[in-house]
C-alpha positions, 0 to 999 in steps of 0.5 A, a space after each residue: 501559526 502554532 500547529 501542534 494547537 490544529 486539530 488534526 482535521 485542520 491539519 489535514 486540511 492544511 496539507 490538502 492545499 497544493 502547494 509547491 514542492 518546495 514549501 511542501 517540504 519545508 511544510 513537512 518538517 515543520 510538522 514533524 518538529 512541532 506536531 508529531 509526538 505532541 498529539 495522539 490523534 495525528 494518524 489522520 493528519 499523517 495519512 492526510 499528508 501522506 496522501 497529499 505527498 503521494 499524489 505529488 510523487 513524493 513516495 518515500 516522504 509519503 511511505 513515512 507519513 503512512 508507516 508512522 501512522 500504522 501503529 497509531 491506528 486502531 486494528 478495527 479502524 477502517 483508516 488502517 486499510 487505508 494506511 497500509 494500502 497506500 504505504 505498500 503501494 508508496 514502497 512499490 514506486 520506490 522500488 522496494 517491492 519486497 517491503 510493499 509485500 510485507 505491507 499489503 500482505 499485512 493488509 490482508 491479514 485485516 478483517 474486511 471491512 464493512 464500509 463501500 470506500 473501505 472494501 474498495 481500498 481492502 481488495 484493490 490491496 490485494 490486486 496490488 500484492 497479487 500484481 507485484 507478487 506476479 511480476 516478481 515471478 511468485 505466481 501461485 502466490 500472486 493467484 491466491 490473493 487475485 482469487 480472494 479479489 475475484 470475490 469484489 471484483 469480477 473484472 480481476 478474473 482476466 488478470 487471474 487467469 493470465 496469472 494461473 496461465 504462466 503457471 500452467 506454462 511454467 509447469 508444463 516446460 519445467 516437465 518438458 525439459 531433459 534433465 541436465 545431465 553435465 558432471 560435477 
């Protein structure tokens, strides 16, 4: 089967289909040699795979489909939400929280959007940032973006106020400590 001739709706489709480890990855290079550069509209098939390859907990394989399919992508397109979404949170189970940072924060940056699916996806974007930023120990951070959640989502207050309560006590030992007071 030629797959540079499927649509990228059949290649999704393709993709969807569970299939071992093994012959998801040999699937995987046969799409990138055959269907990558040969079709523009492959930023759906690539999410779609990324997906699949996500929910197998294959996440640097997933990060490279979601990331290869950001720049193809339209900035009104709601699957953009969706893109760096799932590429953050891929970089995220790779332990590469500073590049998840850079993604979801990118996703931030993005007009929200005005379907359901697409908002869910936009502002859990943003409890996912204020999540890694907080255990980062960035809290005053993490607390702007849980604040904008907060908005959608008022079961995120809980989160928040733990997040603005370890600020409070940070702030409040860091006055309380003497200064130190050792020579050079």
């Amino acid at each position: 089967m030629k797959m540079y001739l499927l649509s990228p709706v059949h290649l999704r489709s393709f993709f969807n289909k569970r299939y071992n480890i093994w012959e998801l990855a040999a699937k995987i290079k046969l799409f990138h040699l055959s269907a990558i550069e040969k079709n523009p509209d492959l930023h759906i098939a690539l999410i779609g795979m990324g997906q699949t390859l996500f929910s197998n907990k294959l996440f640097p394989e997933a990060s490279v489909c979601f990331e290869h399919a950001i720049p193809k992508i339209e900035e009104q397109d709601p699957l953009l939400v969706l893109a760096y979404f799932s590429a953050g949170l891929s970089r995220k189970n790779q332990g590469d929280k500073e590049t998840a940072i850079k993604l979801l924060q990118r996703l931030t940056e993005l007009k929200e959007p005005e379907q359901v699916m697409s908002k869910a996806c936009y502002f859990q974007g943003f409890i996912a940032l204020g999540s890694i930023l907080s255990n980062e120990g960035r809290k005053s951070e993490a607390a702007k973006y849980l604040r904008a959640a907060t908005a959608y989502d008022p079961g995120v207050e809980r989160f928040l106020k733990e997040c603005e309560e370890a600020m409070e006590d940070q702030s409040s030992q860091q006055s309380t400590e003497p200064p130190n007071l050792k020579g050079p």
